[in-house]
C-alpha positions as a LaTeX table, in Angstrom:
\begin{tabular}{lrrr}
\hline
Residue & $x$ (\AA) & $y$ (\AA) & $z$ (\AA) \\
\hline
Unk1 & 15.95 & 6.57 & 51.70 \\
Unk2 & 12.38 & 4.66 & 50.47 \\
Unk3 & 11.48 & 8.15 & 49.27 \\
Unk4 & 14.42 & 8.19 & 46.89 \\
Unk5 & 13.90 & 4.55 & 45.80 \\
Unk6 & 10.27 & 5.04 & 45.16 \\
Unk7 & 11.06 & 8.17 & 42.78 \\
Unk8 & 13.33 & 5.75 & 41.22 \\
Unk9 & 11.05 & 2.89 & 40.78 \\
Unk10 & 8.04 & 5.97 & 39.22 \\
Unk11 & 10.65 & 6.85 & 36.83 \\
Unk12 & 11.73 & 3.58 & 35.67 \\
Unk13 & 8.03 & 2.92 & 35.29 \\
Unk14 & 7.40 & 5.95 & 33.41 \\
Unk15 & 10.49 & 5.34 & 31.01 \\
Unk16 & 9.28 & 1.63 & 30.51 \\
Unk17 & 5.68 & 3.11 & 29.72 \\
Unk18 & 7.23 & 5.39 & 27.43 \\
Unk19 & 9.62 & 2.62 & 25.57 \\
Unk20 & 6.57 & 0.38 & 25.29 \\
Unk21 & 4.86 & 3.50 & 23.15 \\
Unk22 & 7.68 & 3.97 & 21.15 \\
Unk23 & 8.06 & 0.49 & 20.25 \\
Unk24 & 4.29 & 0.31 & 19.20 \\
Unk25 & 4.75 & 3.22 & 17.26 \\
Unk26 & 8.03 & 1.86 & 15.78 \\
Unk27 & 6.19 & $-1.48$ & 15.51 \\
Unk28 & 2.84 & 0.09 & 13.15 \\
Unk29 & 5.42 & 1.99 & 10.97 \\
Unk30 & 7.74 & $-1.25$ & 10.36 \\
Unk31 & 3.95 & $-2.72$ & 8.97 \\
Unk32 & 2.80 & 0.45 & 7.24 \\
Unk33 & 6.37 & 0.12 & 5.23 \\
Unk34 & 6.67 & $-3.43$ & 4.81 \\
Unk35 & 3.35 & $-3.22$ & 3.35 \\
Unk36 & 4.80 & $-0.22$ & 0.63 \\
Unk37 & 7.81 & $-1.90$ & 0.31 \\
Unk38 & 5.61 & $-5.39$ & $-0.96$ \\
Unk39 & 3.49 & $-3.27$ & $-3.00$ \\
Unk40 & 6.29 & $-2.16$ & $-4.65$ \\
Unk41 & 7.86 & $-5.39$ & $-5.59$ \\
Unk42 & 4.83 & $-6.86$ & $-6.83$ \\
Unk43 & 4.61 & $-3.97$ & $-9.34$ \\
Unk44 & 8.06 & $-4.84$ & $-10.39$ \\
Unk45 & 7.62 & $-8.00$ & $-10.87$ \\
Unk46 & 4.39 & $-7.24$ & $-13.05$ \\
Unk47 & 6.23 & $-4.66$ & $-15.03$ \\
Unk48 & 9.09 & $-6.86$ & $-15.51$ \\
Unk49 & 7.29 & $-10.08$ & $-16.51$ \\
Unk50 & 7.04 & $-11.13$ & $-20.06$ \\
Unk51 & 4.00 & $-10.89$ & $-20.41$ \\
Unk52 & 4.05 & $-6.90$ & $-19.53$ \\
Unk53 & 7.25 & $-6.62$ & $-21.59$ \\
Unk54 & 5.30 & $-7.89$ & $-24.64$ \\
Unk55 & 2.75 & $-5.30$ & $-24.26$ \\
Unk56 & 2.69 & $-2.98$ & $-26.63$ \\
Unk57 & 2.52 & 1.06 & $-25.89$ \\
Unk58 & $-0.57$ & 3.00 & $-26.82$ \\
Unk59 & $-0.40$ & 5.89 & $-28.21$ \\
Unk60 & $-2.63$ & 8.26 & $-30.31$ \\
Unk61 & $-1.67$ & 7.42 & $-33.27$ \\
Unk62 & $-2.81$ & 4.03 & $-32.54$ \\
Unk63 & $-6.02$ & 4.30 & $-31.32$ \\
Unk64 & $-9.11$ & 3.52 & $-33.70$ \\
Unk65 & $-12.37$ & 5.54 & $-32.92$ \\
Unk66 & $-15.52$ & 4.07 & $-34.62$ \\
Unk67 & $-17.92$ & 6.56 & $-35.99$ \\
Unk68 & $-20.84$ & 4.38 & $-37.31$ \\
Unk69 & $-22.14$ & 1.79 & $-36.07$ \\
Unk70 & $-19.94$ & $-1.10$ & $-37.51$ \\
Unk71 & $-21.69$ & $-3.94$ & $-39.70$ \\
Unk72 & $-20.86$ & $-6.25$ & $-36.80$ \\
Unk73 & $-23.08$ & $-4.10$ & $-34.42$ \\
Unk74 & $-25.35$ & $-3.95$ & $-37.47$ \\
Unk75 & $-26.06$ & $-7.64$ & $-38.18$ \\
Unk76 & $-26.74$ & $-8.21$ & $-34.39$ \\
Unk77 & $-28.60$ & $-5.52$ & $-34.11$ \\
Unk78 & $-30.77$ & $-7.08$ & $-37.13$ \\
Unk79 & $-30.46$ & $-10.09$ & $-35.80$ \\
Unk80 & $-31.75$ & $-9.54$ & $-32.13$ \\
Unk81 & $-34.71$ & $-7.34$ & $-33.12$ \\
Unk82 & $-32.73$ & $-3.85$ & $-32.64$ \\
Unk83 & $-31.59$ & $-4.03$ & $-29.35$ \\
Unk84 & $-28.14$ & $-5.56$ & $-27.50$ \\
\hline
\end{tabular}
């Protein structure tokens, strides 16, 4: 009879042991995805602010590129003895 309520008592411990890993386990994930799940909403909320909405989309056709130096960069340039 105490041998049979000992191998009950190792098992419970065992399966307590065990639930207590799980629920660590369960415990980091819940973190690691509350985490993702804030990172997401801040991004909506920054793509869905006014300020983002007003943004305007660059494309190609839109972009500038300088070639020469522009007379900006050419005053200061004369200005600070050749060098920025």
């Amino acid at each position: 009879m105490t041998l049979f309520f000992s191998g009950k008592e190792v098992t419970k411990g065992y399966t307590i042991k065990r639930l207590e890993a799980t629920r660590q386990t369960l415990t980091k994930e819940s973190e690691i995805i509350g985490s993702k799940v804030a990172g997401a909403q801040a991004m909506q909320v920054a793509l869905t602010s006014n300020h983002a909405q007003s943004m305007i989309n660059l494309t190609e056709k839109r972009i500038t590129y300088l070639r020469r130096e522009s007379n900006l960069a050419q005053q200061f340039r004369s200005i600070n003895g050749g060098s920025f």
